[in-house]
Biopython code that builds the backbone (N, CA, C, O; Angstrom):
import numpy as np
from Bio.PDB.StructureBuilder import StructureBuilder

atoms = [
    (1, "UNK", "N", (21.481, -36.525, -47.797)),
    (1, "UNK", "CA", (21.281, -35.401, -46.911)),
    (1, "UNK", "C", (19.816, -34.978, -46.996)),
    (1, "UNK", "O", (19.368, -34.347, -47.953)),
    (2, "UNK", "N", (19.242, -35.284, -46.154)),
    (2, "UNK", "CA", (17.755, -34.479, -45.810)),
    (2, "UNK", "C", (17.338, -32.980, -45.794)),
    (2, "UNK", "O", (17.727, -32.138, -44.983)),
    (3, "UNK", "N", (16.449, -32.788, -46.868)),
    (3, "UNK", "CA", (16.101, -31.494, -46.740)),
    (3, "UNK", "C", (15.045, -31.002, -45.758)),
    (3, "UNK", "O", (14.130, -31.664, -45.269)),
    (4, "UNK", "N", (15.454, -29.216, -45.484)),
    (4, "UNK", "CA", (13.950, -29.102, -44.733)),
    (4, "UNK", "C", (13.750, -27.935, -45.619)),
    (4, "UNK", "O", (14.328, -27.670, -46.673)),
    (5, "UNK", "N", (12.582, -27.118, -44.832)),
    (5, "UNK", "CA", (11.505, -26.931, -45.641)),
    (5, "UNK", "C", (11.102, -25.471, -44.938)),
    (5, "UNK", "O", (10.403, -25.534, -43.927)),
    (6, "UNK", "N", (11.469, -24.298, -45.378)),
    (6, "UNK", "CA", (11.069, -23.063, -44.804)),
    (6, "UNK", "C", (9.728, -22.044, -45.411)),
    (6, "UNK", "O", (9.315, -22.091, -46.570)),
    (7, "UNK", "N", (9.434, -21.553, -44.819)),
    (7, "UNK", "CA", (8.854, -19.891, -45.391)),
    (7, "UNK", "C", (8.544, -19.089, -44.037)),
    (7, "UNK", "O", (7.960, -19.506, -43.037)),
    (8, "UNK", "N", (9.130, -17.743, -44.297)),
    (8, "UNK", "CA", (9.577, -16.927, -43.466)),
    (8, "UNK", "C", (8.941, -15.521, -44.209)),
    (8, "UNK", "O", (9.092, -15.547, -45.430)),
    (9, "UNK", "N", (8.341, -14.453, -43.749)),
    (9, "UNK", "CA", (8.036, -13.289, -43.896)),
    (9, "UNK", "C", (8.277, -12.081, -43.545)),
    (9, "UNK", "O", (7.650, -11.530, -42.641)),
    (10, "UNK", "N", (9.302, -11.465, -44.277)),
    (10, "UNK", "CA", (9.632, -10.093, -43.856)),
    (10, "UNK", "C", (9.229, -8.823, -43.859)),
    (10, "UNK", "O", (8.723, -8.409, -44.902)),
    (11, "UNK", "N", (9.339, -8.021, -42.842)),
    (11, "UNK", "CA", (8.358, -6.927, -43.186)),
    (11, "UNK", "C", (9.291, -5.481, -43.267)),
    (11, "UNK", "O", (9.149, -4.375, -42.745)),
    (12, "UNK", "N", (10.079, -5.931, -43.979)),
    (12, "UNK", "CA", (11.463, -4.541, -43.922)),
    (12, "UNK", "C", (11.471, -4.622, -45.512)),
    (12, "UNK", "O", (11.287, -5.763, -45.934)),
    (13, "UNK", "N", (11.603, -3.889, -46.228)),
    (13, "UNK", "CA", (11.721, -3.760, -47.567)),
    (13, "UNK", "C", (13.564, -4.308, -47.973)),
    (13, "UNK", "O", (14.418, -4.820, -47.250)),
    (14, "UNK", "N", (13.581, -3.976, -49.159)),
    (14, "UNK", "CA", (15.238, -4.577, -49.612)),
    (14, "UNK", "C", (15.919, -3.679, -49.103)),
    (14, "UNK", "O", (17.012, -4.015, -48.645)),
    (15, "UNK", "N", (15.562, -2.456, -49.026)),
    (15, "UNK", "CA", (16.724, -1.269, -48.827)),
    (15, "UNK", "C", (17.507, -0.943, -49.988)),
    (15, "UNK", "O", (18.568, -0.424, -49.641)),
    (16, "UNK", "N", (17.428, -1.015, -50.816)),
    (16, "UNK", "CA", (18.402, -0.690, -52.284)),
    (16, "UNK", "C", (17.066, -0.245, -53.266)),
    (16, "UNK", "O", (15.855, -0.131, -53.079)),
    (17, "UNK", "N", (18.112, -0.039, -54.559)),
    (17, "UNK", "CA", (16.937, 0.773, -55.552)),
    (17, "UNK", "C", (15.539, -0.647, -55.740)),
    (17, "UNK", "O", (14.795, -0.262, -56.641)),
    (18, "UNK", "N", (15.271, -1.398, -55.440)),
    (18, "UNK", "CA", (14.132, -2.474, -55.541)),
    (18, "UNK", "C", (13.246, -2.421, -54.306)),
    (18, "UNK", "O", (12.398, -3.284, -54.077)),
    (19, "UNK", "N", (13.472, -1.385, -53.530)),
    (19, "UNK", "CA", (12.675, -1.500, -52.131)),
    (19, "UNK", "C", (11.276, -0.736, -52.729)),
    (19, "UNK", "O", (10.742, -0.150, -51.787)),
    (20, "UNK", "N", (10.812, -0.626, -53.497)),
    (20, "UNK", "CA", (9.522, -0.521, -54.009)),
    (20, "UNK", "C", (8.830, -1.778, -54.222)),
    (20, "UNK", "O", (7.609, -1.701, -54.085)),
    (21, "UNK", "N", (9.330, -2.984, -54.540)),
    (21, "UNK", "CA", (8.865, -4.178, -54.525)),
    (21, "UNK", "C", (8.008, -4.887, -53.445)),
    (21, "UNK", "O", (7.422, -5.968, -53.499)),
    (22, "UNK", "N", (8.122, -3.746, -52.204)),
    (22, "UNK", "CA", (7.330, -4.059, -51.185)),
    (22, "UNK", "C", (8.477, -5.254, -50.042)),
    (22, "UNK", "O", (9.659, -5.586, -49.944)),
    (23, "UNK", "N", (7.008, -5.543, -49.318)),
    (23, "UNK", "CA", (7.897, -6.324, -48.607)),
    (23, "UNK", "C", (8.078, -8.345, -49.010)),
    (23, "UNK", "O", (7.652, -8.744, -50.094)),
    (24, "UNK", "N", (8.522, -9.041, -48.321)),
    (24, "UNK", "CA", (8.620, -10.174, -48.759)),
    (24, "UNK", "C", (8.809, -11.417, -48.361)),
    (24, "UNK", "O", (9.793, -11.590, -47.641)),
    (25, "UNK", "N", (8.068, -12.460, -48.651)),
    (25, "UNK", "CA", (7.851, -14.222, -48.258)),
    (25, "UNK", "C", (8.821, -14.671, -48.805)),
    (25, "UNK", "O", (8.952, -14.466, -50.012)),
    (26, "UNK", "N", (9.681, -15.332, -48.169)),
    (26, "UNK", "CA", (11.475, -16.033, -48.614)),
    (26, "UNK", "C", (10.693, -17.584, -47.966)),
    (26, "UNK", "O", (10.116, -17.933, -46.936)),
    (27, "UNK", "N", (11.011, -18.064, -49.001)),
    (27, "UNK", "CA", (10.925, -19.670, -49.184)),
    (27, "UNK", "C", (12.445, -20.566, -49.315)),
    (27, "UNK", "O", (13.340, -20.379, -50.140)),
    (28, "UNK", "N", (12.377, -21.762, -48.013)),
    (28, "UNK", "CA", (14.240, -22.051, -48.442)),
    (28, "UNK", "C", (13.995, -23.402, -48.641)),
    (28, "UNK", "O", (13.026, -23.875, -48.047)),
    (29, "UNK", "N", (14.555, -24.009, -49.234)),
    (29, "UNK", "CA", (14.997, -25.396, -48.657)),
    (29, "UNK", "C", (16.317, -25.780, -48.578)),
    (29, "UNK", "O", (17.045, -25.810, -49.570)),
    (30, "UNK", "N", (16.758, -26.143, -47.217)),
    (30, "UNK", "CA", (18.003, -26.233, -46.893)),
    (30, "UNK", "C", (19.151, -27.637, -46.400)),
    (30, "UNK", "O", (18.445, -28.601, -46.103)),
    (31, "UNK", "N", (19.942, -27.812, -46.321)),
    (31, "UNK", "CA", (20.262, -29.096, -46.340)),
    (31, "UNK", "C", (19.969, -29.298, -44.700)),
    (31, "UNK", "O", (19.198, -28.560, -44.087)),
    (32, "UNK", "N", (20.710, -30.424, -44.073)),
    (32, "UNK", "CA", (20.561, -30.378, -42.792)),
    (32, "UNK", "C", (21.579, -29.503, -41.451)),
    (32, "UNK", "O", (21.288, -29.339, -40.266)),
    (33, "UNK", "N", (22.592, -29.152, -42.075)),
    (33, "UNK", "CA", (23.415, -28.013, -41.690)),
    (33, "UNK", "C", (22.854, -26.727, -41.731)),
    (33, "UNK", "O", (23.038, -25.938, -40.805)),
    (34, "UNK", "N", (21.960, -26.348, -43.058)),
    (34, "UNK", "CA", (21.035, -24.817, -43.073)),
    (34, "UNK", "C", (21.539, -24.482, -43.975)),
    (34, "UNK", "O", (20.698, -23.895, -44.656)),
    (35, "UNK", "N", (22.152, -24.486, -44.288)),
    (35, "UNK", "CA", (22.597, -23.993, -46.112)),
    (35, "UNK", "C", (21.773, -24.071, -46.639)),
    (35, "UNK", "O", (21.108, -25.107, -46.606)),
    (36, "UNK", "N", (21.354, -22.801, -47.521)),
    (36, "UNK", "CA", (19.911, -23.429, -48.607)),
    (36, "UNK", "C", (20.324, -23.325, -49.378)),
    (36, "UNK", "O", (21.031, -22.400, -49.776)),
    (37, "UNK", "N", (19.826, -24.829, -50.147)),
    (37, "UNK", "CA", (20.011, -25.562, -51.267)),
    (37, "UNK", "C", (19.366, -24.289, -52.636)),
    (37, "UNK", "O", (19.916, -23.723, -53.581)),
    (38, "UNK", "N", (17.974, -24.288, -52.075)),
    (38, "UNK", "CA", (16.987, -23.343, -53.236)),
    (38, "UNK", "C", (16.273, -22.356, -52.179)),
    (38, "UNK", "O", (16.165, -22.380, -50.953)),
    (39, "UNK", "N", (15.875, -21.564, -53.088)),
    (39, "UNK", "CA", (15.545, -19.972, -52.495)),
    (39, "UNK", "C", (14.280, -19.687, -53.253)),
    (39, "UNK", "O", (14.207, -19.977, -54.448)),
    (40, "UNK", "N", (13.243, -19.109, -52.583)),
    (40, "UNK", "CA", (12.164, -18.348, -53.578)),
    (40, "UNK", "C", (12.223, -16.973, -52.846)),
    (40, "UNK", "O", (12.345, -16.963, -51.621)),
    (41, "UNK", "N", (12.152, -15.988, -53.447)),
    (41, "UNK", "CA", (11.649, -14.566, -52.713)),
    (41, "UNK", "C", (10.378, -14.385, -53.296)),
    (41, "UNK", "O", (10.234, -15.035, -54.332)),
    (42, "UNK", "N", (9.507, -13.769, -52.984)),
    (42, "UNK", "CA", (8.147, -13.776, -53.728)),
    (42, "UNK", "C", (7.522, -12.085, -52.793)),
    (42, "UNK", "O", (6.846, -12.028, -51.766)),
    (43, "UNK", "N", (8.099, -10.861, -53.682)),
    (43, "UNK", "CA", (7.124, -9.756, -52.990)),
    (43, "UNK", "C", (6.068, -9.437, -53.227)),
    (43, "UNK", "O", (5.339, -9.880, -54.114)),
    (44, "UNK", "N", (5.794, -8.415, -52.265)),
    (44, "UNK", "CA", (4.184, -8.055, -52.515)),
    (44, "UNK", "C", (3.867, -7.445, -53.683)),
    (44, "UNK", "O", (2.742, -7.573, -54.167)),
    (45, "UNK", "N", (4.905, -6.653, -54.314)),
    (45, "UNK", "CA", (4.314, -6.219, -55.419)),
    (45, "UNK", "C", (4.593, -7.019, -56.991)),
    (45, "UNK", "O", (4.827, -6.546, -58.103)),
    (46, "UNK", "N", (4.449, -8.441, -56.499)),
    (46, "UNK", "CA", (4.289, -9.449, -57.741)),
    (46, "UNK", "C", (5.680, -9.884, -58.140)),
    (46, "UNK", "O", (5.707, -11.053, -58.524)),
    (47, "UNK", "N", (6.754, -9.306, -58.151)),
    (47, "UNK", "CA", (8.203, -10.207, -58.170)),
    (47, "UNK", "C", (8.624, -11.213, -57.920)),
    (47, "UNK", "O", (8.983, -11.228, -56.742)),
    (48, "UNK", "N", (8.811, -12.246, -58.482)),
    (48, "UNK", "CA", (9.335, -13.212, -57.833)),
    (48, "UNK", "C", (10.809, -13.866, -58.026)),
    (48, "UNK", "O", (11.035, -14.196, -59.190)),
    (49, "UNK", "N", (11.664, -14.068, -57.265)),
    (49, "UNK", "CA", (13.480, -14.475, -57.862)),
    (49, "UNK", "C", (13.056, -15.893, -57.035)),
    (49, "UNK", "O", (12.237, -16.215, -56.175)),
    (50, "UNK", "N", (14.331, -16.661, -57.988)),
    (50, "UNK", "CA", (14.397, -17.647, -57.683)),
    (50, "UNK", "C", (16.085, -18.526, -57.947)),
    (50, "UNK", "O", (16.701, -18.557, -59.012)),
    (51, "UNK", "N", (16.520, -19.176, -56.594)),
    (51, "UNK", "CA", (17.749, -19.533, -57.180)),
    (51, "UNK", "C", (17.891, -20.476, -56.191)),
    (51, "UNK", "O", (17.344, -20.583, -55.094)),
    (52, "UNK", "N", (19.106, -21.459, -57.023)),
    (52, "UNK", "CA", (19.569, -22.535, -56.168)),
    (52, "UNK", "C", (20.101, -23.207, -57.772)),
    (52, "UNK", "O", (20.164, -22.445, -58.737)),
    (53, "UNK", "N", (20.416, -24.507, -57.892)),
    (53, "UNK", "CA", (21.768, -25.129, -58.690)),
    (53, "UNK", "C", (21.203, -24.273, -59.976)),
    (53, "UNK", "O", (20.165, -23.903, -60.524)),
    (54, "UNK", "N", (22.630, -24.225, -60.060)),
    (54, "UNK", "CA", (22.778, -23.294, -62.164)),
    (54, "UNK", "C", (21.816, -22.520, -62.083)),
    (54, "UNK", "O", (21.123, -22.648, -63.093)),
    (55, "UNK", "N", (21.232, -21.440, -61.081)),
    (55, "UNK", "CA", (21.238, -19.958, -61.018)),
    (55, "UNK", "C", (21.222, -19.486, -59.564)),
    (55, "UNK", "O", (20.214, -19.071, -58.991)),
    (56, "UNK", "N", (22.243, -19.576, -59.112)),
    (56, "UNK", "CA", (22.855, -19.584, -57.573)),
    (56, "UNK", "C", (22.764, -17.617, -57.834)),
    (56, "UNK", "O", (22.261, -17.161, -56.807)),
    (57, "UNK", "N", (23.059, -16.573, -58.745)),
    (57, "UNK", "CA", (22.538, -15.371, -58.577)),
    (57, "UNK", "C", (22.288, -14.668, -59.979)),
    (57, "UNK", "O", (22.672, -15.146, -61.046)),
    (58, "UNK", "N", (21.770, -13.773, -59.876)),
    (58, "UNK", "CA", (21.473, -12.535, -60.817)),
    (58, "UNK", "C", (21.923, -11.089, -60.383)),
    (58, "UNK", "O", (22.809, -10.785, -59.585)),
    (59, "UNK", "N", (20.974, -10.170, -61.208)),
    (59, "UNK", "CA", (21.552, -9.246, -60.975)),
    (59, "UNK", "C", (20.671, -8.421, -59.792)),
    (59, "UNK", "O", (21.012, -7.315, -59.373)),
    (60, "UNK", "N", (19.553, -9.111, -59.358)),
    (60, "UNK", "CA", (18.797, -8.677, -58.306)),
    (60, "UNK", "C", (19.256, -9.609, -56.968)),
    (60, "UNK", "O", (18.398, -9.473, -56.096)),
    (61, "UNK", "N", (19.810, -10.068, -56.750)),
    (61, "UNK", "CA", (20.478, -10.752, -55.975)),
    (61, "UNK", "C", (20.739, -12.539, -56.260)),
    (61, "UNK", "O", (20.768, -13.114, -57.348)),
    (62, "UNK", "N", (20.924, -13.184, -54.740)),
    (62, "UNK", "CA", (21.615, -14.721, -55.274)),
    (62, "UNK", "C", (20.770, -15.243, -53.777)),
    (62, "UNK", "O", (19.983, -14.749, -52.969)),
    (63, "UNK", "N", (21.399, -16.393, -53.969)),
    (63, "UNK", "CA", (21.548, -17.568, -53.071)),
    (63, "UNK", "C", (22.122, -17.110, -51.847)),
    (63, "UNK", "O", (23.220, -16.554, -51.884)),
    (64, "UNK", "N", (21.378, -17.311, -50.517)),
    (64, "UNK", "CA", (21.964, -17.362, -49.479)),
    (64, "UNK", "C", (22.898, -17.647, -49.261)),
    (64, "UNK", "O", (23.274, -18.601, -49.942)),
    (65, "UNK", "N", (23.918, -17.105, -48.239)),
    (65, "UNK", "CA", (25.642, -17.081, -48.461)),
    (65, "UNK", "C", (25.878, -18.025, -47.108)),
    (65, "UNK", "O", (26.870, -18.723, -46.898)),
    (66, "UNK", "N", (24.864, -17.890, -46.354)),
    (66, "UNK", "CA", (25.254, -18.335, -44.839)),
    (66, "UNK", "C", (23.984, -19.548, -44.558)),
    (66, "UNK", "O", (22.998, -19.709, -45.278)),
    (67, "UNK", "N", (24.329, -20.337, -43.291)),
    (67, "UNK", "CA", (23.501, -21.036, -42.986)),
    (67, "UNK", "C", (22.680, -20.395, -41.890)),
    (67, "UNK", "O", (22.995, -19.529, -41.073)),
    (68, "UNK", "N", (21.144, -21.275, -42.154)),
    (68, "UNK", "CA", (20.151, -20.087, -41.659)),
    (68, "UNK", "C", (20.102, -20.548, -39.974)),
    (68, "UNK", "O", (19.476, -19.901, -39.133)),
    (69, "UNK", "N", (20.833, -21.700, -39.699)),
    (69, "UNK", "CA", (20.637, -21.834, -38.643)),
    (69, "UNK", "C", (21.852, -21.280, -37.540)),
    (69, "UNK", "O", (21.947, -21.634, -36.365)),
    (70, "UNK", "N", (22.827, -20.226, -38.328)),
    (70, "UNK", "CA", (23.504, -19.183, -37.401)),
    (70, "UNK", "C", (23.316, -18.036, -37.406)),
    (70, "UNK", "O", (24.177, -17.159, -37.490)),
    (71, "UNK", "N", (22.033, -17.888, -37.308)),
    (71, "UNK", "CA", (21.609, -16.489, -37.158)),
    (71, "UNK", "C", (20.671, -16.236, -35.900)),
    (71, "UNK", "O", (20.086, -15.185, -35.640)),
    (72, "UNK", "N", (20.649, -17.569, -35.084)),
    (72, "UNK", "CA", (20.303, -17.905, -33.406)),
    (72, "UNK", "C", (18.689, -17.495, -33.647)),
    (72, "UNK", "O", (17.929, -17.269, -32.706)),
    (73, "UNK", "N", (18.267, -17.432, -35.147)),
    (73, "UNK", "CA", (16.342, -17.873, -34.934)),
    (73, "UNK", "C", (15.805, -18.760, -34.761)),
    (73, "UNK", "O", (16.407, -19.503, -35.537)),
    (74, "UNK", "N", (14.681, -19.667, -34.082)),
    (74, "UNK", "CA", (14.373, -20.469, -34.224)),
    (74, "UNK", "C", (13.396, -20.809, -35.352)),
    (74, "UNK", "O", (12.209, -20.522, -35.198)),
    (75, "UNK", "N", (13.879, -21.489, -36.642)),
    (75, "UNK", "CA", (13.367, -21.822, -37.612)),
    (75, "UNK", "C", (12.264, -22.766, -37.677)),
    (75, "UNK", "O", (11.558, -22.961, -38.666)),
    (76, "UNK", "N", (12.159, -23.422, -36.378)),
    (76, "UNK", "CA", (11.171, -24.963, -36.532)),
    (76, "UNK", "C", (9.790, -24.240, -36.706)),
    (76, "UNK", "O", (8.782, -24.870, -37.025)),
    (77, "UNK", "N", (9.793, -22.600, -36.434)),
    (77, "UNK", "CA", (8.169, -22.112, -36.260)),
    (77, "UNK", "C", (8.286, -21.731, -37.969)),
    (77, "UNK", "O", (7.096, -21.617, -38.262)),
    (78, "UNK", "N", (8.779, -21.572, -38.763)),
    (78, "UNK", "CA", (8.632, -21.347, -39.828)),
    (78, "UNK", "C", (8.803, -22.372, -41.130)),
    (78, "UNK", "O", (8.986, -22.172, -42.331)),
    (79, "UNK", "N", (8.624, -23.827, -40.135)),
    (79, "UNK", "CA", (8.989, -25.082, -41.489)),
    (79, "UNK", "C", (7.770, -24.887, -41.942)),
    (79, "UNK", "O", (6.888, -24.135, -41.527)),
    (80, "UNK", "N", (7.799, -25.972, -43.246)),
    (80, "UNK", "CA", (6.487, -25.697, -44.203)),
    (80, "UNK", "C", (7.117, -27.124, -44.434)),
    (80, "UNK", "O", (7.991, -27.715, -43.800)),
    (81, "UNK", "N", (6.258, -27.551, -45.752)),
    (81, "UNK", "CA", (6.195, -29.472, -45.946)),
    (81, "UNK", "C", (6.860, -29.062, -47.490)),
    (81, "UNK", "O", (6.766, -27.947, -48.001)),
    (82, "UNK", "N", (7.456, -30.085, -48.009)),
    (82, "UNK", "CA", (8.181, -30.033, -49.223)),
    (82, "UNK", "C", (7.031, -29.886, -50.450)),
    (82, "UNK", "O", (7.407, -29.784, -51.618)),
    (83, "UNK", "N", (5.796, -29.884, -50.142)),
    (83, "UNK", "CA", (4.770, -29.752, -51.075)),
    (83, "UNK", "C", (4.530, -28.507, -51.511)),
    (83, "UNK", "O", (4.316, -28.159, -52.672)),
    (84, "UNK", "N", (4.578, -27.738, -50.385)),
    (84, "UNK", "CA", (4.312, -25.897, -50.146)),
    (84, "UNK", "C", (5.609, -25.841, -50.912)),
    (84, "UNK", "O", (5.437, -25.514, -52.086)),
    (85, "UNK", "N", (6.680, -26.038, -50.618)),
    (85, "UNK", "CA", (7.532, -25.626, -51.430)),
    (85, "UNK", "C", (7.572, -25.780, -52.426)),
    (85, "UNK", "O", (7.630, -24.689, -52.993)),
    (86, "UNK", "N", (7.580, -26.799, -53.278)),
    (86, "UNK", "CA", (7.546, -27.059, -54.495)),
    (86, "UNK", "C", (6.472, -26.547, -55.352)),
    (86, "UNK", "O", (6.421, -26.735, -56.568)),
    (87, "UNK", "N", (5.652, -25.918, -54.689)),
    (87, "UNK", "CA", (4.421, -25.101, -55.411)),
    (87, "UNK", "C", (4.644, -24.466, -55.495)),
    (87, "UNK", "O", (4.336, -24.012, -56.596)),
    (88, "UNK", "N", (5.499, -23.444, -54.527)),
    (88, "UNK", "CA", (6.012, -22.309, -54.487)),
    (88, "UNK", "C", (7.468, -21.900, -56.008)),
    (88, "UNK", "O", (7.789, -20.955, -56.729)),
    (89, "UNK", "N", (7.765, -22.909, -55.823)),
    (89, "UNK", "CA", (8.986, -22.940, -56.982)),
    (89, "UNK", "C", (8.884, -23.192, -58.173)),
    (89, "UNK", "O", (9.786, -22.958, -58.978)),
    (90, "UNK", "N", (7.486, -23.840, -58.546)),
    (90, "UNK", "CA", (6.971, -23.870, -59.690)),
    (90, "UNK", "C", (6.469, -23.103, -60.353)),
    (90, "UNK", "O", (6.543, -22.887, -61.562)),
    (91, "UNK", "N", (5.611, -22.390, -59.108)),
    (91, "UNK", "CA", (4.936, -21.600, -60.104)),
    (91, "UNK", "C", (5.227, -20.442, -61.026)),
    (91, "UNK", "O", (6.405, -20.091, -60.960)),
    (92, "UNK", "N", (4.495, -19.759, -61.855)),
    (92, "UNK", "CA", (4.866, -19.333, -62.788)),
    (92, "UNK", "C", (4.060, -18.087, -62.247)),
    (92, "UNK", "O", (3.117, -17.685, -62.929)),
    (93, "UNK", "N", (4.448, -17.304, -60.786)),
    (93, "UNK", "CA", (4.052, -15.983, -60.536)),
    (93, "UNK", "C", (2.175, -15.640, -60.532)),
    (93, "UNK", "O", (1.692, -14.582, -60.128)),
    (94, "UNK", "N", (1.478, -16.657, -61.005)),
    (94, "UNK", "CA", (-0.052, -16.173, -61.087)),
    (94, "UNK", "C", (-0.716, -16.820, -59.809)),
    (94, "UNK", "O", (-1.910, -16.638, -59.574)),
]
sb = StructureBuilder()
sb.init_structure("model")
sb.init_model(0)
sb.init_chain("A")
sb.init_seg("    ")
for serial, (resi, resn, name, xyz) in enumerate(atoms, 1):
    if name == "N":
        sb.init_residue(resn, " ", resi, " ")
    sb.init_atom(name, np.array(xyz, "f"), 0.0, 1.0, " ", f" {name:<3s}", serial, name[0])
structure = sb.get_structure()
């Protein structure tokens, strides 16, 4: 199954007690149905979660529940290359 390759930027805060964290760059990679496999959230005010196999959630949230391609956006303006991602998932927040 072929992965693709997202990052998407929101400009609405969480809405719960963490909406001080600012707002936030969601990184996916998803299978070819839209399910994402792995997740980065990365906010503005330096947080970063991360999940997908053996830590699907925490206590600040989880893994996307739905596939991103029924939510009628068009995602192709927000692919990125599996390189961006994997930088993104590595890193260690600096």
């Amino acid at each position: 199954m072929p992965s693709r390759f997202y990052r998407r930027r929101w400009t609405e805060t969480r809405g719960d007690e963490f909406k001080g964290w600012g707002h936030s760059v969601w990184f996916f990679e998803v299978g070819d149905d839209g399910w994402p496999v792995r997740q980065v959230e990365v906010y503005d005010a330096g947080r970063i979660l991360r999940y997908g196999p053996g830590h699907p959630e925490d206590s600040y949230g989880g893994l996307s529940e739905v596939s991103l391609y029924d939510s009628g956006d068009e995602w192709s303006v927000f692919e990125i290359t599996e390189a961006e991602f994997e930088r993104v998932w590595n890193s260690n927040g600096e």
